[in-house]
N, C-alpha and C positions, 0 to 999 in steps of 0.2 A: 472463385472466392479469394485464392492467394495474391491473386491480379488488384482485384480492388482493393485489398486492405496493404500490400505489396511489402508480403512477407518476406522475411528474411531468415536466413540461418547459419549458422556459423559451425565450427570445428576448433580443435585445439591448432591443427596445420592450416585454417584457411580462414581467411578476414570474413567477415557479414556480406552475405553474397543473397540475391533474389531469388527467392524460392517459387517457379513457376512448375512442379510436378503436373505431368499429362492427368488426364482426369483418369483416373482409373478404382478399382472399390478397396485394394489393398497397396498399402504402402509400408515396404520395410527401411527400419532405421539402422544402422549400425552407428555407435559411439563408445567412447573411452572410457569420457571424463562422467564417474557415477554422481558428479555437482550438478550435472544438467541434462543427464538422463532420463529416460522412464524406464522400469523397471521390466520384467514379464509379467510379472504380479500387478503390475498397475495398467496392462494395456489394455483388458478391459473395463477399467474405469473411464481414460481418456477416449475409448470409443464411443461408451455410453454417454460423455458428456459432448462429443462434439455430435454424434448423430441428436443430441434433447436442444430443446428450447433453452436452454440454462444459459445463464449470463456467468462471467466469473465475480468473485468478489467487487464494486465501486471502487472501494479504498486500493484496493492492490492492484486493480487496470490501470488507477489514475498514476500509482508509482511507478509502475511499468511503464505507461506512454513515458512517464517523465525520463525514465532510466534511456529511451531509445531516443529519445528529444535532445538527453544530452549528449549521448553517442552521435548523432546527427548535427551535433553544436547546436543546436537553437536554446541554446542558455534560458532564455525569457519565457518562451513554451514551456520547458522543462518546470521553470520554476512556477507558473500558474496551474499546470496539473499539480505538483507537489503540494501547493498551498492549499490548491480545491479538496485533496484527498486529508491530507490536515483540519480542514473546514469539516468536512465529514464525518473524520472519526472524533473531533471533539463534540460535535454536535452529538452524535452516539454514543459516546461517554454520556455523556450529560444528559441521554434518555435513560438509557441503560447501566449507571454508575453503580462497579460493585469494588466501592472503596474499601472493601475487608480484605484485599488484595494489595495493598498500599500504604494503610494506615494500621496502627493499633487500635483494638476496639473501644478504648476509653477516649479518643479522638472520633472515630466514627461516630460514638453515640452524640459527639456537640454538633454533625453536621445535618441538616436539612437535605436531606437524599432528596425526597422526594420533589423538593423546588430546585433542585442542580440545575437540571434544563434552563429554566425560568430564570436562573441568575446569570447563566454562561449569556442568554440573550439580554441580560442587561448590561453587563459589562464587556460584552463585545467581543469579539473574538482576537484581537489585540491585549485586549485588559485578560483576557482568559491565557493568553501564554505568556505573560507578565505576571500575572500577580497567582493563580491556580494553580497552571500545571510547575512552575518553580515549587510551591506548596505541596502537591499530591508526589512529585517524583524528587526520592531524594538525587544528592547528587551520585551513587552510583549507578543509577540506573539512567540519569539525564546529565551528562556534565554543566557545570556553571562556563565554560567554552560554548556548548550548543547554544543554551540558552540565551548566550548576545549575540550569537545569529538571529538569531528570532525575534530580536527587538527588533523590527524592521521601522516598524511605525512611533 
């Protein structure tokens, strides 16, 4: 499995190196750095999610490939995962919108929640990080800097 998908791993002492471990039923880890550890407490979660059928989050694979895409330089990859995962979580906003999170409630009550979806596809998903999400996040939570990145189009 680490062969086909052609894992890698790293250390604070040692660059991204190919992780081909013998097949064997127990694998022990030693690490340092508690940023990118797992815990004791957490080893039986990660057992129980890698022996289940469970997929990890869409949105957070899709940033990941990108985060390893551009570790790898593939600039252009990187940034078509990044946009696909952005494509996704807007669209999920847009099912699932809980603007009591964002907005005061005398604003919430002028918006049509229940057609967000249905507006985010008419305006596009261009017209959605121009003229929306500049609207739903002020600027300290979205700088006006990010924000002309994002005009792409």
């Amino acid at each position: 499995m680490n062969n086909e998908f052609d894992a890698k791993v790293r250390s604070e002492d040692y660059e991204w190196i190919r992780w081909c471990p013998p097949k064997v039923d127990c694998l022990t880890f030693y690490g340092s750095s508690e940023k990118i550890s797992i815990s004791q407490d957490e080893w039986k979660l990660v057992q129980e999610f890698i022996e289940s059928d469970a997929r990890p989050n869409l949105i957070s694979e899709l940033l990941a490939n990108a985060e390893l895409l551009i570790d790898k330089e593939y600039r252009r990859s990187a940034i078509i995962e990044a946009v696909a995962a952005l494509e996704i979580a807007v669209s999920n906003f847009g099912q699932n919108a809980k603007l009591d999170n964002l907005l005061t409630p005398e604003i919430v009550s002028r918006f049509d929640v229940a057609n967000l979806s249905h507006q985010i596809k008419h305006i596009g998903f261009s017209g959605t990080v121009r003229f929306l999400v500049p609207f739903l996040f002020p600027p300290k939570i979205l700088s006006g800097e990010i924000l002309k990145h994002c005009h792409f189009c």
